[in-house]
C-alpha positions in Angstrom: 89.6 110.8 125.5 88.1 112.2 128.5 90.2 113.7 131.3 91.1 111.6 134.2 90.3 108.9 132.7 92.9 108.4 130.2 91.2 111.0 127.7 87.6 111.5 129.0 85.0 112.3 131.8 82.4 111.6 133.3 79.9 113.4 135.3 78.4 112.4 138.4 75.7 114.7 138.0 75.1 114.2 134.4 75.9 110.7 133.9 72.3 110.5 131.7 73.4 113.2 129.7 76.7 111.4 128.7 75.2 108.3 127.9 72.9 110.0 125.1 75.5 111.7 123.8 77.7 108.9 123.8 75.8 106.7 121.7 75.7 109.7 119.3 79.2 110.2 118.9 80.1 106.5 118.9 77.3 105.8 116.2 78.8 108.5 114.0 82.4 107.8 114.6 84.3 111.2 114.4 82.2 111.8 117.6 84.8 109.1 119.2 87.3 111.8 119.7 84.9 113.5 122.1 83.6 110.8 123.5 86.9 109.2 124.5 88.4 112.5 125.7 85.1 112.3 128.2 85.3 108.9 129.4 89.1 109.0 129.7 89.5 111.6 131.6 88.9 110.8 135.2 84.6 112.5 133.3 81.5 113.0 134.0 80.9 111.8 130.9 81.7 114.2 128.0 78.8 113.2 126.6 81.1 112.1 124.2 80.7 113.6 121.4 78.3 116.9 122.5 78.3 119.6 124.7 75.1 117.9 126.3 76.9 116.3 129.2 77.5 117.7 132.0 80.6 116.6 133.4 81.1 115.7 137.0 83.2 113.1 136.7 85.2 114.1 134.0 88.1 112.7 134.5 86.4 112.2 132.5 84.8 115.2 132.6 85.2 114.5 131.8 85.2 113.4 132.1 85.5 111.3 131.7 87.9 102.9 133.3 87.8 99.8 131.2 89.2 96.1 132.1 88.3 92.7 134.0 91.9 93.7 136.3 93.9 96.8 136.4 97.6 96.5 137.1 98.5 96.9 140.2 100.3 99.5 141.3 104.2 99.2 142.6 103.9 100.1 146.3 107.0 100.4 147.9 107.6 98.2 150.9 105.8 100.6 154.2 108.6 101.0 156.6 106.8 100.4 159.9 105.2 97.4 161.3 101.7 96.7 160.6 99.4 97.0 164.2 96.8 94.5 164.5 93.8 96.9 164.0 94.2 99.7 161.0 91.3 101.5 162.3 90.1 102.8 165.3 87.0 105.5 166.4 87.9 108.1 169.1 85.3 109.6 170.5 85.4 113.5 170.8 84.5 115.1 174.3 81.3 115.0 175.3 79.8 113.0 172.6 80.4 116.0 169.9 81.1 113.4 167.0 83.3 110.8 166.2 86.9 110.5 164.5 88.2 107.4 162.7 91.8 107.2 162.8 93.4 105.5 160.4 97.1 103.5 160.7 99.6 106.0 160.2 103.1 105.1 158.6 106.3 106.9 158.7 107.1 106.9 154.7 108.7 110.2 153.2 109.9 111.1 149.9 112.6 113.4 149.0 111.5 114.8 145.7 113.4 117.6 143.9 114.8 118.5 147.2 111.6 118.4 149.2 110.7 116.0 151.9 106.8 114.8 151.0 105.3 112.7 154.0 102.5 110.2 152.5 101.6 108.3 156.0 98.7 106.6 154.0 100.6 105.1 151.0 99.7 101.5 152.7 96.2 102.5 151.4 97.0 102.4 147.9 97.1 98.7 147.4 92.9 97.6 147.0 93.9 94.3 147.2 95.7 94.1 150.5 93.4 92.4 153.5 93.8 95.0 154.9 92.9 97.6 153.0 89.7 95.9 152.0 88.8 95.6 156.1 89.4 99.3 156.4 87.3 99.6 153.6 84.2 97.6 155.1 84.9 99.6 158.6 85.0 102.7 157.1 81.5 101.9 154.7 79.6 100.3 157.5 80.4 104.1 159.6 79.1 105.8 156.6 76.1 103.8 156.6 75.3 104.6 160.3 76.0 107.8 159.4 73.5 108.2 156.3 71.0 106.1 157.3 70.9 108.2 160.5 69.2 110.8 158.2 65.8 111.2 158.6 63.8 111.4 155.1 66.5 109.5 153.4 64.0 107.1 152.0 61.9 109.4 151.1 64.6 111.7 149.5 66.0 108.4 147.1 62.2 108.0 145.9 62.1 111.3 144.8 65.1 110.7 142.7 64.2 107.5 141.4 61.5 109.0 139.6 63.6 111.9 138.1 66.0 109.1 137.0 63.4 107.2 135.4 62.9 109.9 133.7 65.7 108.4 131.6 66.9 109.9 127.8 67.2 109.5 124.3 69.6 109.8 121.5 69.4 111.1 118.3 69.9 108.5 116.0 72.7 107.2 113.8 71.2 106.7 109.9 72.5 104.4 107.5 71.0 103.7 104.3 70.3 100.0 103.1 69.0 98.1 100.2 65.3 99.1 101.4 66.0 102.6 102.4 67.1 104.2 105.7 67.5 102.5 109.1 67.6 104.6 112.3 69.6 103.3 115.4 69.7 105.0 118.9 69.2 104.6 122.9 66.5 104.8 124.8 66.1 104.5 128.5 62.9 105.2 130.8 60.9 104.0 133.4 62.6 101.3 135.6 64.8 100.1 132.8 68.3 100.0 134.9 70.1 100.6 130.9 69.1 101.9 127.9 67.9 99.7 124.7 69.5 100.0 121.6 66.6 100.5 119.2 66.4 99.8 115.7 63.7 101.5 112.9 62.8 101.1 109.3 62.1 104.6 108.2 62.6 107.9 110.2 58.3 107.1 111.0 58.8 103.3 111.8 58.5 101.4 114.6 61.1 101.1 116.8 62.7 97.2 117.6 64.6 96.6 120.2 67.7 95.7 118.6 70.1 95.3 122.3 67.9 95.2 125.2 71.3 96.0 127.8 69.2 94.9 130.9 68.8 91.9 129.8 72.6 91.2 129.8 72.8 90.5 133.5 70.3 90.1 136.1 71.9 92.8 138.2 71.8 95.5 135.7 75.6 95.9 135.6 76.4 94.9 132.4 76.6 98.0 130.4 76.6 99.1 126.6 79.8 101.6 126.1 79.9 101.9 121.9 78.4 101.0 119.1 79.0 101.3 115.2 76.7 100.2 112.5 77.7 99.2 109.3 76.8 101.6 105.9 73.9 99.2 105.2 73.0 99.2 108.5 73.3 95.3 108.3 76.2 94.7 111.0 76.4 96.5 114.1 79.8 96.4 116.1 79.0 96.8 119.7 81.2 96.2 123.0 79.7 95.1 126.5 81.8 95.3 130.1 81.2 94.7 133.6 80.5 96.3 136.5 81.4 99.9 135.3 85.1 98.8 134.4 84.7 100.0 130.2 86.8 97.0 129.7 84.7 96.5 125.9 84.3 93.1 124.4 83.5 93.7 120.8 81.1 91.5 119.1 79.1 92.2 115.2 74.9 91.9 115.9 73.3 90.5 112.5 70.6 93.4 112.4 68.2 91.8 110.6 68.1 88.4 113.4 69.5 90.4 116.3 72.2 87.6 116.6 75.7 87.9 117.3 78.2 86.4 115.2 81.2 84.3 116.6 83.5 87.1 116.8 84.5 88.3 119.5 87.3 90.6 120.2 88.6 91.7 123.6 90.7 94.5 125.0 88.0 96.8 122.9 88.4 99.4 125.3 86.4 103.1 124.0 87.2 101.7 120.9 86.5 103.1 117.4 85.2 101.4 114.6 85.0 102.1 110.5 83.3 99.9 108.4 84.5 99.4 104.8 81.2 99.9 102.4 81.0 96.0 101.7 80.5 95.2 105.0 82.6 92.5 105.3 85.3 94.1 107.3 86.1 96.8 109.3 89.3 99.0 111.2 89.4 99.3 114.8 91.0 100.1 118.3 92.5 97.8 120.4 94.8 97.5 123.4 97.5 95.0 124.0 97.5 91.7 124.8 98.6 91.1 128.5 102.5 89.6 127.7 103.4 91.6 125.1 104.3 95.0 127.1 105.7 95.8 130.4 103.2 94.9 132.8 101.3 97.7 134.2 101.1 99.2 130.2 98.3 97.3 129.3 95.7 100.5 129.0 98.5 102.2 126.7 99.6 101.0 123.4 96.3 101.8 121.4 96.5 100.3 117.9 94.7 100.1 115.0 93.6 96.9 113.1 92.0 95.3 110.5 89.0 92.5 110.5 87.5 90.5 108.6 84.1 88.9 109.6 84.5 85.2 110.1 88.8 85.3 110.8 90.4 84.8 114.0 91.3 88.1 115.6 94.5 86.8 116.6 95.4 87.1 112.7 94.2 90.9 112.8 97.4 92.7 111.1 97.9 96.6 112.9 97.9 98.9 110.4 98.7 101.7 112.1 100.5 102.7 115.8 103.5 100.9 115.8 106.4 102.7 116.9 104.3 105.8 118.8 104.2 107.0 122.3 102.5 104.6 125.0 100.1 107.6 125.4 98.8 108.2 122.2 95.6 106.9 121.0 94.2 106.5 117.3 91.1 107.1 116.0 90.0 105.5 113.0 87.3 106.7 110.7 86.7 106.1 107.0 85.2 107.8 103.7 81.8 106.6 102.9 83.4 104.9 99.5 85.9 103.5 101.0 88.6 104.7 99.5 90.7 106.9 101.8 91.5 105.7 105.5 92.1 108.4 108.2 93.6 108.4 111.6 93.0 110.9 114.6 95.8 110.6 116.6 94.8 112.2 120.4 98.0 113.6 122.2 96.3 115.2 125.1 93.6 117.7 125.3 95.3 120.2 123.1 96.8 118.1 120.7 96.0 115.6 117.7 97.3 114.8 114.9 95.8 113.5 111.5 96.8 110.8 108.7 95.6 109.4 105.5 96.3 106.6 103.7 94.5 106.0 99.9 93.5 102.1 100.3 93.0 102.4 96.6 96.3 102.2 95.9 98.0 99.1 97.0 101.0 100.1 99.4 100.0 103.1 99.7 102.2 105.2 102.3 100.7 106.8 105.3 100.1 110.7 104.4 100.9 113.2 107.1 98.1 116.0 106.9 98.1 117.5 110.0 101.5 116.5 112.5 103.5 118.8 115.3 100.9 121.6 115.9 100.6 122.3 119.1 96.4 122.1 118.2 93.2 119.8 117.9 92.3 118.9 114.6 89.5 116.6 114.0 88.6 115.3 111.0 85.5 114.8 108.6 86.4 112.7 105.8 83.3 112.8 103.0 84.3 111.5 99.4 85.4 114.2 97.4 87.4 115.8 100.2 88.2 116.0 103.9 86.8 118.3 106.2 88.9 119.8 109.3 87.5 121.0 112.6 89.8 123.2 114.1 91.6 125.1 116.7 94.8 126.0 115.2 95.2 129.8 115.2 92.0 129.7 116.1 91.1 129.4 119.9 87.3 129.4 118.7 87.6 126.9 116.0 87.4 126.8 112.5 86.6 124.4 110.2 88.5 123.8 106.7 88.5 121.8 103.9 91.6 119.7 102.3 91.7 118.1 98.8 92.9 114.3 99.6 95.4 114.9 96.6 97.2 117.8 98.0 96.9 117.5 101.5 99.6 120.2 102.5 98.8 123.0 104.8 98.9 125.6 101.8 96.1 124.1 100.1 93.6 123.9 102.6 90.7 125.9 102.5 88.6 128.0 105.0 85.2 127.3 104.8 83.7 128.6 108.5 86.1 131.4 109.9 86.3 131.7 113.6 83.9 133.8 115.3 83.1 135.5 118.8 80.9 132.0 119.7 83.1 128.6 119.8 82.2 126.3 116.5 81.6 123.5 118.9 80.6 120.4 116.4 80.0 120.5 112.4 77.8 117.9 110.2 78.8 118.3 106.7 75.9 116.7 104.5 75.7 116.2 100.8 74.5 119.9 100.4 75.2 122.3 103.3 77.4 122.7 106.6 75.4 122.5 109.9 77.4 123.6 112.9 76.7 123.8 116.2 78.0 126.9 118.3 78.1 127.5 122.0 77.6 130.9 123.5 78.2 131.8 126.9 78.1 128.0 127.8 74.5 127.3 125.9 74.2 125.8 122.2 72.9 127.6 118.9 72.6 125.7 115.7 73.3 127.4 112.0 73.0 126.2 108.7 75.9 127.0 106.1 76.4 126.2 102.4 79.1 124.0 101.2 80.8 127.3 100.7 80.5 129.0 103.7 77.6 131.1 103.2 75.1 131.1 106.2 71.9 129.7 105.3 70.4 130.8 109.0 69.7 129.4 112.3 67.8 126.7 113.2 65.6 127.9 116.8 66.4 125.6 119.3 63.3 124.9 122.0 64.8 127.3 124.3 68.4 128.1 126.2 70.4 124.3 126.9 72.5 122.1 125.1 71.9 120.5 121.4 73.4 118.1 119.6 73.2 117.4 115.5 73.3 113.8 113.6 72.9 113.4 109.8 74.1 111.0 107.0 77.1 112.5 104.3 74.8 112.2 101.9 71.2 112.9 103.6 68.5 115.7 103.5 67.5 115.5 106.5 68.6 115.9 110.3 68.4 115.2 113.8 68.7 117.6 116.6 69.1 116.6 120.4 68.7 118.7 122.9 68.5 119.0 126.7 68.2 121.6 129.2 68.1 121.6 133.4 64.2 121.8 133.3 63.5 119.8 129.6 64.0 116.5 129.6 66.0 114.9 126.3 64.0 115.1 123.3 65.1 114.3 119.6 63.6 117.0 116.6 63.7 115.7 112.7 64.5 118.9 110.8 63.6 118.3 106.8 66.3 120.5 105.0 64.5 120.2 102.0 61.1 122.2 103.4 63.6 124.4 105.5 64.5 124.8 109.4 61.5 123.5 110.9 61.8 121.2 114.2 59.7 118.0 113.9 58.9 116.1 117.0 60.4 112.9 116.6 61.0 111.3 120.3 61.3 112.2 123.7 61.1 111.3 127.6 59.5 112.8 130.3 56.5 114.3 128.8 54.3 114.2 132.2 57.7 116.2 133.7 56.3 119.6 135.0 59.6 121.7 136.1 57.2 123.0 139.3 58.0 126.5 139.1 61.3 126.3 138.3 63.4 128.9 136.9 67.4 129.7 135.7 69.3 132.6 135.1 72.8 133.3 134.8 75.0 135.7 136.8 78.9 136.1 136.4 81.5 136.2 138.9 85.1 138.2 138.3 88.2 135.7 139.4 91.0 136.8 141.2 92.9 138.1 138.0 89.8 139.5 136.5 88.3 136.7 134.8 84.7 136.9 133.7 82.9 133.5 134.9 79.8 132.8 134.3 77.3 130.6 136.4 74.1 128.7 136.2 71.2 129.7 138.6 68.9 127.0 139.4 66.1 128.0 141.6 62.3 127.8 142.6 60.9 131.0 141.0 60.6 133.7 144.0 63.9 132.8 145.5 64.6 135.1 148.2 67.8 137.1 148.4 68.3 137.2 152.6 71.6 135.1 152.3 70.3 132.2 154.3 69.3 129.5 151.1 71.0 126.2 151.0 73.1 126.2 147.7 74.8 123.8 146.3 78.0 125.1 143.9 78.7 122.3 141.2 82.0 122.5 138.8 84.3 120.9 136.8 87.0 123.0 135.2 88.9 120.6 133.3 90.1 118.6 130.0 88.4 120.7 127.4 84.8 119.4 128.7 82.4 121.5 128.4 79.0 122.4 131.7 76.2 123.4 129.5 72.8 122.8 130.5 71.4 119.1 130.9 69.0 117.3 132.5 69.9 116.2 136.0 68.6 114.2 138.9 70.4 115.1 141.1 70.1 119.0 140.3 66.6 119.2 140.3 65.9 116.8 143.3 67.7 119.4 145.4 65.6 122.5 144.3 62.6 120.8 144.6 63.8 120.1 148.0 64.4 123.9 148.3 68.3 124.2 147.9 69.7 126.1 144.8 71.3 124.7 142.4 74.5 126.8 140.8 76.6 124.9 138.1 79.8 127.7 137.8 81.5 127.9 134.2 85.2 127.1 135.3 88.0 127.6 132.9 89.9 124.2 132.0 86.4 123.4 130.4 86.1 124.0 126.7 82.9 126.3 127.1 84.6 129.9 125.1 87.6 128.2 123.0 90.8 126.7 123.6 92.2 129.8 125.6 89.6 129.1 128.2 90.6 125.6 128.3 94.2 126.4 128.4 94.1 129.1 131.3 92.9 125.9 133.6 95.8 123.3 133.0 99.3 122.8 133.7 100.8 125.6 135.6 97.5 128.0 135.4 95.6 124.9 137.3 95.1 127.3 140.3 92.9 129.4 138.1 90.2 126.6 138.1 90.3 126.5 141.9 90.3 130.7 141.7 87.0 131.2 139.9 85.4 128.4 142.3 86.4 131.0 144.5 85.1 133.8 143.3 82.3 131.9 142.5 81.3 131.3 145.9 82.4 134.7 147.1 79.7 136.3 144.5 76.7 134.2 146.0 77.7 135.3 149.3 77.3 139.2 147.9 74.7 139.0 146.1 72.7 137.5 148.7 71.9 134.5 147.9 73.9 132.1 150.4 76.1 132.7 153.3 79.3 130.1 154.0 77.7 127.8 156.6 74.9 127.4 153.9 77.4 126.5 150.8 78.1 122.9 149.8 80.1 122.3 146.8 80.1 119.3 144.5 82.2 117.6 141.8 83.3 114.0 140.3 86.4 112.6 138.9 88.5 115.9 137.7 85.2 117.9 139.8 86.7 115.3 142.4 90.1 116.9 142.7 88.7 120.8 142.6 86.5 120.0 145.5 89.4 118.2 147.6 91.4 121.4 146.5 88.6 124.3 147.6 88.3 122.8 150.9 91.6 122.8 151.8 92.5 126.4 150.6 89.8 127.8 152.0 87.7 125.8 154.5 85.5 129.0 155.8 83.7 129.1 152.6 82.0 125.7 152.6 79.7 123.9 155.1 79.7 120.7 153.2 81.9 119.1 150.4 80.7 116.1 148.0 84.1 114.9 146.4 83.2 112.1 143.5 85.2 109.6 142.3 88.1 112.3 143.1 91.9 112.8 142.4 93.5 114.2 145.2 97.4 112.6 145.5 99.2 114.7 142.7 102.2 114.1 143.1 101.3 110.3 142.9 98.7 110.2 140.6 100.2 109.5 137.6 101.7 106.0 138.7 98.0 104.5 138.7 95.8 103.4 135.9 95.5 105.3 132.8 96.6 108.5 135.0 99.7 109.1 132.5 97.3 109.9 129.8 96.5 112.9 132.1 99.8 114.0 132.0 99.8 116.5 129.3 96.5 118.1 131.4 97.9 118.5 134.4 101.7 118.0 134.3 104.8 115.6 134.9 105.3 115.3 138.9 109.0 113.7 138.0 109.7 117.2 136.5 111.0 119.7 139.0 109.1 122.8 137.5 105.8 120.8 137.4 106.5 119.4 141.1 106.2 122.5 142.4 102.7 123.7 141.1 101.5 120.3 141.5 102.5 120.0 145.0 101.3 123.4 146.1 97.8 122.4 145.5 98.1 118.5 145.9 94.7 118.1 148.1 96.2 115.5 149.7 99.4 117.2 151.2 97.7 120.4 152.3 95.3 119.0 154.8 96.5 121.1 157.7 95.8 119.3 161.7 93.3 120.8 163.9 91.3 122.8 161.4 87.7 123.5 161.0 86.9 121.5 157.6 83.2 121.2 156.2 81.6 118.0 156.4 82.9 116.1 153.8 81.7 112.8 151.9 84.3 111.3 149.8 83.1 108.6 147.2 84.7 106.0 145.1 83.9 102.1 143.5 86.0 99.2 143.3 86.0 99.0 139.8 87.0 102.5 138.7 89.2 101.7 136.2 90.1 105.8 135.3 90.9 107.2 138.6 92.3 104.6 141.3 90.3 104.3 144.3 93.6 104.8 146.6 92.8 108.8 145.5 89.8 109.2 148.1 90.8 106.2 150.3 94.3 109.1 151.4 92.3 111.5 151.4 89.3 110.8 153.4 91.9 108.7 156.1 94.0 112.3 156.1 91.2 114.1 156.6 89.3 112.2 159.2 93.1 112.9 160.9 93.1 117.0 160.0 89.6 117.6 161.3 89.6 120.3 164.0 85.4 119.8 164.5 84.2 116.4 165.0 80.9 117.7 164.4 81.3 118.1 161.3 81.9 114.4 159.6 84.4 113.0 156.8 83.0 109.8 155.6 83.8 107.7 152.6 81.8 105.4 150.4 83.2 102.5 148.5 80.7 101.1 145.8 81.0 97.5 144.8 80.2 96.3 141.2 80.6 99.7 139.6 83.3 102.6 138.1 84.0 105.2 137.3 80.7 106.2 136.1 79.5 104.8 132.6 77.4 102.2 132.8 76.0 102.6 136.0 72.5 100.8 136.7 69.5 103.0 137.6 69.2 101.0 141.1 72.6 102.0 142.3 72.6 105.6 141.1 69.1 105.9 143.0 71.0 104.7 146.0 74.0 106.8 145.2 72.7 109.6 145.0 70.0 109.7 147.8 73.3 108.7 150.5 75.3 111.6 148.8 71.6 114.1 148.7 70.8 113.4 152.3 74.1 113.9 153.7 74.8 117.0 151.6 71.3 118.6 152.3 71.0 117.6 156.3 74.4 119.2 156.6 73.3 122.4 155.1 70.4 122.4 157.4 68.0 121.3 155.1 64.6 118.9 156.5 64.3 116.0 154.6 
């Protein structure tokens, strides 16, 4: 699962890119690991099951929410009496700006021996009167604010027609009675979600198989997962509302595009595998309300069975009983049928795997990989199961285990680790196809069964790709993205060779206007090479004095490789320069990379941020007072955490759908699935790194801040909104230069991210665009 969110992230800035990957993963099922450690997170979308995504969320990615009402959190009594008015402007001296002050209280915890003021903890509770009248007072100054802006208008036209842009997946195949059946998304033009398509034949016509916009009249209803059957028949899908991922699971008859009268709730990012007959299936499911201790009901993941036509309510678990709260199963199956295997996610560094052989009646569940401190994902095919890897190897392997002797002795390498990280693997009837990144960009190879390399296959040019196929095709489909190519899908015949094949795309009148990217490295603090993403109009001058904007992430395994994004490319085009920076956290060059930003090391993310923005400011290509930095979700939490380390670097800071109380954090919605990311606050030895850079505690009184532009939505169900409701109240407080704003912006009808209708992101975006660019002097 994604970061923040519970095991995934989503990205602000690439929320398209998730959503095609997404679809990918969930269509193919072992994708669901990636997927879910994306949208749980906090991001930022990992795509979900490729590198396309780029997170900004994630928390998410990341990450990287999900049902109709979260628990509420326990908020200790407040201590002081409640004024009549929780809110009031002050006006600074001679008109220089304004400050919103915020109701203080006088609440202080004594943790491990240190006294923690949290005068805003009255903010946590959403549901309060008053909190949701601070929150109308505090949207209705941000709108004065924003709509202050002149060219705003103009600006969120601009990005409308980026965003209509859309995407497109690479399709899910299943074969059927009268050959193969194609199923992906599609989203252009003024569609506000993508259709699920269906086609006979890889050169069929596509049908329209869920149109999502037609699901609501607002565009909020949203398609989060969907798994067809192995005839392609059947296709399990789940809906939710108003970005929450809360999934209702219901079975569409392909054939009449009917749903049958199942339906199963609490089919949160769940994961699906269809037994061949196509009369029942395995899944994910959370508890019922009732039966655990309230507040739980987003932990507790279990896996059934069902068969079409019962009543879920009979649905025996099959496996889960007796785990940790926090873990979450996978479920995937062979194509046959005959052996049943769990994925068991334990955080973003460890998983374990078991198998159970339904062909024996009884049959005990087989341990295959358990206590290794490691990810393990597995492929299971027929004659064996396949294992993608990180266990003594920080750049990923993959292996191969006979079902009948499933001990660690007897597996076999099959891909060895190399100097590039083995970032996804296809294994097809005849041959291997993995997918590698280097230096944060995606190359593709072709292995036999054995190992040997059979060669590349050339991508369209530097960005991110992703690979579907059937287990036992000839043929595959290759995704790929980059920040100036729109998402386009290549078929790739094995039989005739490597050869890409046009098969669909979006935005084929897109000209990138003279657009251009390059990469330069910064070193961190401790030496660190990090690399970063230079998006430019071609000619950019070197005098020091463009508006950039610095974009990262750093977080939950999730990986920044180049995507498509609106919000990117309608800031060059508006003369800015865009610079995504390679953080470690991320999974972009192994597990070391990812490990060397969590826990204790978290400080290391902030670090090479940091040096990030120090190496634009020497090699010329922006000066502090024309540096605005941006993240969502777990991006959230490093931008709350660069501006209050070092203020002098930034003019302006965009903090998404943000974490910024860490010592609280984990008390609130799926937050103790982040836990094993960033730490334990009731632990004394992670109190104390947590605390040092706790965004929220830092704020210091009377210094110069950027501008800053906290955002959040009502129905995030990953990160709580409480997070940027402290924060932005804090530093409204802490501001030493009332010329510089701190504003906050509560959505309504939306999450965390996912699902999110083209209408609102157009309006999103061109409030958080215009601020950002007018504070970095930029004419709109």
């Amino acid at each position: 699962m994604s970061a923040l969110g519970a095991v995934s992230v989503l990205s602000a800035v690439s929320v398209l890119s998730a959503a095609a990957n997404r679809a990918r993963g969930q269509a193919r099922g072992r994708g669901w690991f990636r997927y879910v450690r994306d949208r749980l997170e906090c991001r930022v979308m990992k795509h979900a099951t490729s590198s396309m995504a780029l997170v900004v969320t994630v928390l998410a990615a990341p990450l990287g929410g999900a049902c109709a009402e979260p628990p509420q959190p326990v908020v200790p009594p407040v201590t002081t009496a409640i004024p009549s008015r929780a809110i009031h402007e002050h006006e600074a001296p001679k008109g220089k700006g304004t400050r919103l002050m915020t109701r203080k209280t006088d609440v202080v915890d004594t943790l491990h021996g240190v006294k923690v003021p949290d005068p805003y903890r009255w903010l946590e509770d959403g549901d309060s009167a008053e909190v949701k009248a601070w929150t109308d007072t505090q949207n209705a100054h941000t709108r004065k604010v924003i709509d202050a802006i002149a060219g705003r208008d103009a600006l969120k036209g601009e990005v409308t027609e980026l965003l209509q842009i859309g995407y497109v997946s690479a399709p899910a195949i299943r074969r059927g009675k009268n050959g193969l059946r194609y199923f992906h998304t599609k989203r252009e033009g003024a569609q506000n979600q993508p259709t699920l398509y269906v086609r006979d034949g890889h050169g069929g016509k596509d049908r329209a198989l869920i149109d999502v916009a037609a699901l609501s009249d607002d565009g909020t209803t949203a398609l989060d997962w969907w798994y067809p059957s192995w005839d392609g028949r059947f296709l399990a899908w789940g809906k939710s509302e108003s970005g929450s991922e809360d999934s209702v699971l219901q079975i569409r008859d392909v054939a009449t595009g009917t749903d049958l009268p199942d339906k199963i709730d609490r089919a949160r990012h769940a994961s699906i595998a269809w037994l061949p007959d196509g009369k029942s299936f395995y899944y994910s499911r959370y508890p019922e309300p009732g039966t655990v201790p309230a507040g739980e009901e987003r932990y507790h993941a279990r896996i059934y069975l069902h068969v079409i036509g019962t009543d879920p309510k009979t649905d025996k678990v099959v496996f889960g009983e007796g785990r940790d709260k926090t873990d979450i199963p996978q479920v995937m199956i062979s194509p046959n049928g005959r052996w049943l295997v769990v994925r068991v996610h334990m955080g973003w560094d460890k998983s374990e795997v078991y198998l159970k052989d339904l062909s024996k009646a009884g049959a005990p569940w087989t341990e295959v990989a358990v206590k290794t401190q490691a990810l393990f994902e597995p492929i299971p095919r027929n004659d064996r199961l396949w294992i993608h890897t990180n266990d003594g190897a920080p750049r990923y392997k993959l292996l191969s285990v006979d079902y009948t002797k499933p001990e660690r002795a007897a597996w076999q390498e099959v891909l060895a680790e190399t100097t590039d990280v083995l970032h996804d693997v296809d294994v097809l009837k005849n041959e291997v196809i993995a997918t590698y990144m280097h230096d944060a960009s995606s190359r593709v190879e072709r292995f036999s069964l054995d190992g040997k390399s059979k060669g590349p296959i050339a991508l369209p040019g530097i960005g991110s790709a992703s690979v579907s196929s059937m287990h036992d095709g000839d043929e595959a489909f290759v995704g790929f993205t980059s920040y100036v190519v729109p998402y386009q899908v290549h078929r790739v015949d094995l039989r005739q060779g490597s050869r890409l094949e046009p098969w669909d795309r979006v935005g084929s009148k897109f000209a990138d206007q003279g657009i251009e990217v390059s990469q330069i490295f910064a070193t961190s603090k401790d030496g660190a090479r990090v690399p970063m993403f230079v998006i430019a109009k071609k000619g950019m001058k070197r005098d020091g004095k463009n508006p950039t904007i610095l974009y990262g992430y750093g977080g939950f395994n999730v990986n920044q490789t180049p995507a498509f994004s609106a919000r990117a490319l309608a800031s060059v085009q508006r003369g800015a320069v865009w610079v995504t920076a390679i953080l470690r956290g991320g999974g972009e060059f192994g597990e070391d990379w990812h490990r060397a930003g969590m826990l204790e090391k978290k400080q290391n993310t902030f670090n090479d941020l940091f040096a990030c923005a120090e190496t634009l400011f020497k090699e010329n290509v922006t000066a502090p007072e024309r540096l605005g930095v941006i993240g969502g979700s777990n991006g959230g939490l490093l931008v709350a955490a660069a501006v209050t380390q070092h203020p002098e670097m930034f003019r302006v800071g965009l903090s998404l759908v943000p974490l910024t109380d860490m010592i609280r954090y984990h008390k609130f919605r799926i937050a103790k699935l982040w836990i094993p990311e960033y730490g334990d606050p009731d632990k004394a030895e992670h109190f104390k790194f947590l605390h040092a850079y706790s965004p929220y505690h830092r704020a210091e009184d009377g210094k110069r801040y950027p501008s800053l532009l906290f955002t959040t939505a009502e129905s995030d169900t990953r990160v709580d909104p409480m997070h940027a409701r402290k924060m932005a109240a804090r530093m409204q407080e802490a501001q030493g230069d009332l010329e510089r704003p701190v504003l906050i912006r509560v959505e309504t009808k939306a999450g965390h991210g996912a699902g999110k209708p083209v209408t609102k992101l157009a309006d999103e975006l061109a409030d958080e665009l215009s601020f950002l660019l007018h504070e970095l002097g930029v004419a709109l």
